[in-house]
N, C-alpha and C positions, 0 to 999 in steps of 0.2 A: 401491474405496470413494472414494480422491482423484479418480478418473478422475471418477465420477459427480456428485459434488461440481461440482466443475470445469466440468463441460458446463451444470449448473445452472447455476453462477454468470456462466455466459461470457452466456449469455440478459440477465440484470439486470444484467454490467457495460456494454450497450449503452445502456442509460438514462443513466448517469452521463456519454457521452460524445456531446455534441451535435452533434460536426462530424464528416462523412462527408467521407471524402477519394476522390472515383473514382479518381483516377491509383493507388492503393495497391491491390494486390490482398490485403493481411493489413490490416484498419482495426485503427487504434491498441488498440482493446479487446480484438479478437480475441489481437491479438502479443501483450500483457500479459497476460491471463490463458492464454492457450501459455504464454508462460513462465513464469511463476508455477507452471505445471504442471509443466512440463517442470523445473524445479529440484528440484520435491522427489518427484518420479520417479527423477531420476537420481542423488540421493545425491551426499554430501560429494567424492568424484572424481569429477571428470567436463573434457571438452571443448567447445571451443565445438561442433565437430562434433554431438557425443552432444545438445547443449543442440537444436543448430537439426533436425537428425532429428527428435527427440522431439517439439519444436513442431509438426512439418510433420504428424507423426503424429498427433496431436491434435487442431490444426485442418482435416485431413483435403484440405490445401493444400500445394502445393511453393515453396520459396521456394532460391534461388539463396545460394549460402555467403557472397559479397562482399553480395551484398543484407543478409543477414541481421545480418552483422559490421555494416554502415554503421548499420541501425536500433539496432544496441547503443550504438551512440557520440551517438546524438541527444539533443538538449535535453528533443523532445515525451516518450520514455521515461520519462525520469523525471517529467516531469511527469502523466504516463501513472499509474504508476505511485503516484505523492502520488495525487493522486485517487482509484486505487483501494485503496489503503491507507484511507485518511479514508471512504471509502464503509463499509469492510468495519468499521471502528471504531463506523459512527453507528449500522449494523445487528445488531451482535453485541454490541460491549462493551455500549454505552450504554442498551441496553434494560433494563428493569426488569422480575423475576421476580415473580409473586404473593405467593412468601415475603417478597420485602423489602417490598412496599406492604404487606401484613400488619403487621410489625416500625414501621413507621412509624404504622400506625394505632393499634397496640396503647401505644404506649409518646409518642404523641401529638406528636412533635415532628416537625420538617419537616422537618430534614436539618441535618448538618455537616458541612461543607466544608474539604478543604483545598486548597491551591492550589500551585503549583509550578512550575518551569522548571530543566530542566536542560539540561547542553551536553553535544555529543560532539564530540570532535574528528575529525575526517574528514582523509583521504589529501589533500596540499596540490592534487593535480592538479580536486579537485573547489570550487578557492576563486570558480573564474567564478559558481559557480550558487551556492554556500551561503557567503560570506566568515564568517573569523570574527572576533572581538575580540582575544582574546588569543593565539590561532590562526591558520593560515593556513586554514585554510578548518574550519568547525564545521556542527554542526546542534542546533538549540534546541526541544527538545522543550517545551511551555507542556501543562499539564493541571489540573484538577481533580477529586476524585473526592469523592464523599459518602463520610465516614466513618464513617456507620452503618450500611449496606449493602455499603461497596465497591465502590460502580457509578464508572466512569467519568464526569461529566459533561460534561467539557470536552476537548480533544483536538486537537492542532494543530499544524505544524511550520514554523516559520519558520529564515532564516539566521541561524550563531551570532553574527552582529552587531546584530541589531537589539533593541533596549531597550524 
C-alpha cells in the first residue's frame, strides 16, 4: 500500500522540482521520495545500508554506498525535503472537505482563525541551516488553522531566529 502510494507520488514530486541536474543519475525528487520510502519501510531500526538498499529497490536504480552517505550530508536534501514536506501540506491538509464548506454555509460565518509559531530545538550541529534565538540551533513552525473546521490554512517553516 506505501509502495503504491509512493510510486504515485514520486510522478507529482517532479513538478514541485524545476531544476534537472544531468551529472546526477538519482534527481533530487526521485532520492527524496526513495527515502521518504525507504524509512517507513524499514521501521524504527534500521542502517544506513538497509536505508540506501531499500532506496536503490524502489527507484529501481543503484547508487554506490559513499555516493549515497555524501547525498545524506547535503544542503540540497533538506532543502529537498522542506519543499516536499510543504508540497505534501498544500495537497492534503489544506484542502477543504464538502462537510466543512457545508458547516460554514450553514451557520453563515467565514471562518476563525487562529494563529501561532512555535519553536523546536534542534541538535546544535544543524545551527548553519536553522540558527536559533535562545538556542543554538531551532526550527519555528508559523501556522494557522480555521477554528471551525480545523483546516490548516497556513503553514511554513522558517529558522528558530527569525521574528
Amino acid at each position: 500500500m506505501v509502495y503504491d502510494a509512493m510510486k504515485t507520488f514520486k510522478k507529482a514530486a517532479c513538478t514541485i522540482f524545476n531544476n534537472k541536474d544531468n551529472r546526477a543519475k538519482i534527481q533530487d525528487a526521485d532520492f527524496v521520495v526513495g527515502l521518504v520510502y525507504a524509512k517507513a519501510h524499514v521501521g524504527k531500526n534500521f542502517s544506513l545500508s538497509m536505508l540506501r538498499t531499500t532506496v536503490c529497490s524502489f527507484l529501481d536504480k543503484s547508487i554506490g554506498s559513499s555516493a549515497f552517505n555524501e547525498r545524506l550530508t547535503t544542503k540540497s536534501l533538506t532543502m529537498s525535503l522542506h519543499k516536499i514536506f510543504l508540497y505534501l501540506l498544500s495537497k492534503v491538509i489544506l484542502q477543504k472537505t464538502n462537510f466543512e464548506q457545508d458547516i460554514l454555509k450553514k451557520t453563515g460565518v467565514c471562518k476563525i482563525i487562529g494563529v501561532d509559531s512555535s519553536i523546536v530545538s534542534l541538535w546544535d550541529g544543524l545551527s548553519a541551516f536553522l540558527p536559533g534565538s535562545f538556542t543554538t540551533a531551532a526550527l519555528k513552525m508559523h501556522f494557522c488553522i480555521d477554528l471551525i473546521t480545523g483546516a490548516m490554512e497556513y503553514f511554513n517553516f522558517t529558522p528558530g531566529a527569525t521574528h
